[in-house]
N, C-alpha and C positions, 0 to 999 in steps of 0.2 A: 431356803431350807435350813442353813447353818444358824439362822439367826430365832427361825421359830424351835428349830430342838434347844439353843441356846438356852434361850426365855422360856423353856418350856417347864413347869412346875414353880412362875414367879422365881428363879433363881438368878438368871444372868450374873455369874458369880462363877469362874474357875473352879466349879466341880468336878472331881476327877472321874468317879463315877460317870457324872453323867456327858464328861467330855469327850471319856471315853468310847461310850455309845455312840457320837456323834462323830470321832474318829473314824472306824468303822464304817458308818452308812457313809462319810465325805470321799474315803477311798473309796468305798464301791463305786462309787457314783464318777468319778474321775476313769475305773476301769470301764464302765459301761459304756461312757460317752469317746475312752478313746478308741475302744472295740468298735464303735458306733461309724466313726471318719476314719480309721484303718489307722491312728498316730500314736505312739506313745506320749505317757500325760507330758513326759519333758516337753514336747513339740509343742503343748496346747498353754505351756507354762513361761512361755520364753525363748525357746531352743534350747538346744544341746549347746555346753559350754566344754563338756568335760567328755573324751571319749574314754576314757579311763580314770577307774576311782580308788586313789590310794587304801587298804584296808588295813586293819588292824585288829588282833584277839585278846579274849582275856587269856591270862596263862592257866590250862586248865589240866588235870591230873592225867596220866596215862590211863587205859583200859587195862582194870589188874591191879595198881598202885595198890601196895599196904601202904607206903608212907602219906601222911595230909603235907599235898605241894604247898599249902596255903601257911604251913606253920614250920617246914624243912626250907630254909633257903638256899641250900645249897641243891638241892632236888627243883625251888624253880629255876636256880639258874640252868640246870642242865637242860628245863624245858624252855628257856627263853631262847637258848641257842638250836634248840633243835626247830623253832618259829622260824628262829632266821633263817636255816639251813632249807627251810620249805619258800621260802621268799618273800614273809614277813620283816615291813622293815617297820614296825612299830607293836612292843608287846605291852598290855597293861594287868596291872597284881593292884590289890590292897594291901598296903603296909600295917594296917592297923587294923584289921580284922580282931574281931567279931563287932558288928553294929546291932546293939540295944535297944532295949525299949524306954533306957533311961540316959540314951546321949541328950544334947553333947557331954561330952565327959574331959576331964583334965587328964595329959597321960603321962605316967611315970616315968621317972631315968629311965627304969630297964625296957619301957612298950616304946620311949624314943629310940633307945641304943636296938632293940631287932628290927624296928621299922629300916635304920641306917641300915644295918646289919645288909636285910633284904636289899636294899637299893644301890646297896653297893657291890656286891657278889653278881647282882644282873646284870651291873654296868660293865661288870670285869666281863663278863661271858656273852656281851653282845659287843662291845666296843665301842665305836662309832659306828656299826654297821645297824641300829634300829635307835627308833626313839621309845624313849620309858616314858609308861602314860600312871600316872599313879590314882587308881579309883578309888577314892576312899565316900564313903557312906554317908555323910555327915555326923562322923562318929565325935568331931572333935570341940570345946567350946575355940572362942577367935584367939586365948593368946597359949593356946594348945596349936593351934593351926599354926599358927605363925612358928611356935617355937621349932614343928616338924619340918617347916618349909623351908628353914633356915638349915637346918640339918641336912636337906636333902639339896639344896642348890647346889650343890660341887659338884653332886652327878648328873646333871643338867638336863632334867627330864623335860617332857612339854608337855606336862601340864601335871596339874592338881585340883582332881574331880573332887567337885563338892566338901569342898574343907569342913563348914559349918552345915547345920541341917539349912535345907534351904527357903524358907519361912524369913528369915530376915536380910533381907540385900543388904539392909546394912550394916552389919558385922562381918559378911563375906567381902563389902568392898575396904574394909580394915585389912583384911586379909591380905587382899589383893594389892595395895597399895605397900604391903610390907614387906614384900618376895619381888623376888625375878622372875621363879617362876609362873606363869600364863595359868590362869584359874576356868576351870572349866563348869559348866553347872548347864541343868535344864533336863532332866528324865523324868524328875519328879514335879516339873509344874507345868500349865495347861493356861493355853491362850497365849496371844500377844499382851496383854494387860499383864501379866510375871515377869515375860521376857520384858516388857520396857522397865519395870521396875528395876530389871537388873539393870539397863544399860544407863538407865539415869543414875544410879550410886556408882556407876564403874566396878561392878563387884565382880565380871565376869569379863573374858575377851575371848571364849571359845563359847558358843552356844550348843548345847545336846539336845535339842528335843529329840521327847521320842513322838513319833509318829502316831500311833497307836493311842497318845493319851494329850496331846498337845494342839485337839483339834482337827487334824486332818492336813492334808500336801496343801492346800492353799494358804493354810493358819500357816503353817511351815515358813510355805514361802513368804510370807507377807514378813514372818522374824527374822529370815535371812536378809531382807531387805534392810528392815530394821539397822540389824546386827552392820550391814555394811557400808551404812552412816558414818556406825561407832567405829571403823574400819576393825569390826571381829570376825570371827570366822564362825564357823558351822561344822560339827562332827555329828550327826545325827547317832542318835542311841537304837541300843537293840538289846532286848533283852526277850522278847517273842520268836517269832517264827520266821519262814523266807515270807508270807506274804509282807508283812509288815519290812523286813529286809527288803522287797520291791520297791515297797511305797518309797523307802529312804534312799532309793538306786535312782527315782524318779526325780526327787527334789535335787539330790546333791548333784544331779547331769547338767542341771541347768540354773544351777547358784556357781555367779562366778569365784563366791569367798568360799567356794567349800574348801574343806582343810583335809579330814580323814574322815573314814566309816566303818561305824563298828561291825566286825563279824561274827557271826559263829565258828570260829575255826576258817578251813574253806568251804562252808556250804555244802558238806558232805552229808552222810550216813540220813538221818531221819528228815534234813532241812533237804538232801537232793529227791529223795523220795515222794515228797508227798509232792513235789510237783512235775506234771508233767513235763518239762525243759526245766533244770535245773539252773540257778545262778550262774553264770559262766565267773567262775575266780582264777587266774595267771599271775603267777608269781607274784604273789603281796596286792593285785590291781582285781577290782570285779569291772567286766567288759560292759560296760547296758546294753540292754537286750534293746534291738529296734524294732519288738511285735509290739502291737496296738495296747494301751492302756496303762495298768501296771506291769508290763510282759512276760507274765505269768497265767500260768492255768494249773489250779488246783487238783490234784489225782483225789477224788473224794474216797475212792477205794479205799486210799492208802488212809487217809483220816480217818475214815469210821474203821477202821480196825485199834486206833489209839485214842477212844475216846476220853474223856476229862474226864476224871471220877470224882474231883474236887474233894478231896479230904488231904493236902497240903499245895501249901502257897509256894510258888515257885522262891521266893524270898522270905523268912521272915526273922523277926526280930528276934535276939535271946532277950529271954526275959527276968533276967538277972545283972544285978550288980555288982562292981567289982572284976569283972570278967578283963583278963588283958588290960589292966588300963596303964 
């Protein structure tokens, strides 16, 4: 089935679009069959490795906030401590916010000195007690990356998402090869054929697929595999919902390199509602569920009361220049 939707419209080509679709029916099809033997998909994938999975959030605004946390650093650090204080021990921000429709972009003394700015007011307000994950968008061209990278290694983050747009492995693995720190990348590309591209130039040593656009938990797993050749790791991305959060609870259970996984906060407010059993999250860890499948059941109630209206993209690009650079 993976290889006829693959090929399907003469493409066999890392369509995101159409990976996407193919994402979608590969999970359904993993929950059916492990609803089917009564096992979660970890069990049908390897076993369980991990009874417990490290997690981590973006830093996101209070309910209420006048001020933009994204452009106050001193307001994220007070939210980076208040993560930790919840039992987050890993928070991540973009330093270089806003991402264009005309990166990568070269960035100025003053978009390096706030990026520092930011990463060093979080390190002060978390200590050693989290680790700093830095998402950047592939806003930067390679000797922009490099010069931020160099700025920021004193506060010893782990990692730096997506330096360059990620279209070329090999100016990311330039990147990579000029820092300390650990380069992370893969939300925005789809198959194993991306993911080996990165690991042949060494551009990357944390892999993110997201689930939802990178083929499906068996493409997954076939990259964690990959990845732990190159002995990298796996933080699977999240930028959807809990189903797709399940899918990523299933793969990282039973990859023995998995590293961390991204949350939504803890799987509260709209992502425990719409399902039936909510994520189980404790203190910084999500528990995996040991019902059959993805371990999950969707409240359809709660969904068709939120439906898509489609008139904006959960992300999009500004479309202007000059912006922050």
């Amino acid at each position: 089935l993976w290889r006829i939707i693959y090929s399907s419209g003469f493409t066999q080509h890392p369509d995101l679009s159409l990976v996407g679709i193919l994402s979608g029916i590969e999970m359904a099809c993993w929950d059916i069959v492990g609803k089917a033997v009564e096992k979660p998909a970890y069990e049908l994938l390897g076993g369980q490795v991990h009874d417990r999975l490290r997690t981590y959030t973006y830093i996101y605004p209070r309910p209420g906030d006048k001020t933009d946390v994204y452009r106050d650093p001193d307001l994220a650090a007070e939210r980076a401590a208040e993560y930790v204080q919840m039992g987050f021990t890993a928070v991540k921000f973009d330093p270089v916010s806003p991402f264009t429709a005309f990166d990568p972009r070269q960035l100025s003394l003053q978009a390096l000195d706030r990026a520092e700015t930011f990463v060093r007011k979080l390190r002060e307000a978390v200590g050693n007690q989290a680790d700093l994950l830095f998402g950047t968008h592939g806003q930067m061209t390679t000797s922009a990356a490099i010069r931020l990278a160099r700025r920021l290694e004193p506060y010893d983050p782990l990692w730096l998402e997506e330096p360059v747009p990620p279209e070329n492995a090999e100016e990311m693995g330039r990147v990579a090869r000029a820092t300390t720190i650990p380069i992370a990348t893969g939300e925005r590309l789809a198959t194993k054929y991306d993911f080996a591209r990165l690991l042949r130039h060494g551009a990357a040593s944390i892999l993110q697929m997201n689930l939802g656009r990178v083929g499906g938990i068996l493409e997954a797993k076939k990259i964690a595999g990959m990845a732990e050749a190159h002995y990298a790791q796996i933080a699977p991305h999240l930028y959807c919902g809990p189903i797709v959060g399940a899918a990523n609870i299933q793969l990282a259970a039973c990859s023995p390199n998995f590293l961390i996984l991204e949350g939504i906060e803890t799987w509260d407010g709209i992502h425990a509602q719409i399902l039936n059993t909510p994520i189980q999250w404790e203190d910084g860890y999500v528990i995996p569920s040991t019902a059959p499948g993805l371990g999950v059941e969707l409240n359809e109630d709660v969904a068709a009361q939120h439906p898509y209206s489609g008139d904006k993209l959960h992300l999009e690009m500004v479309n202007q220049v000059g912006l922050w650079t």
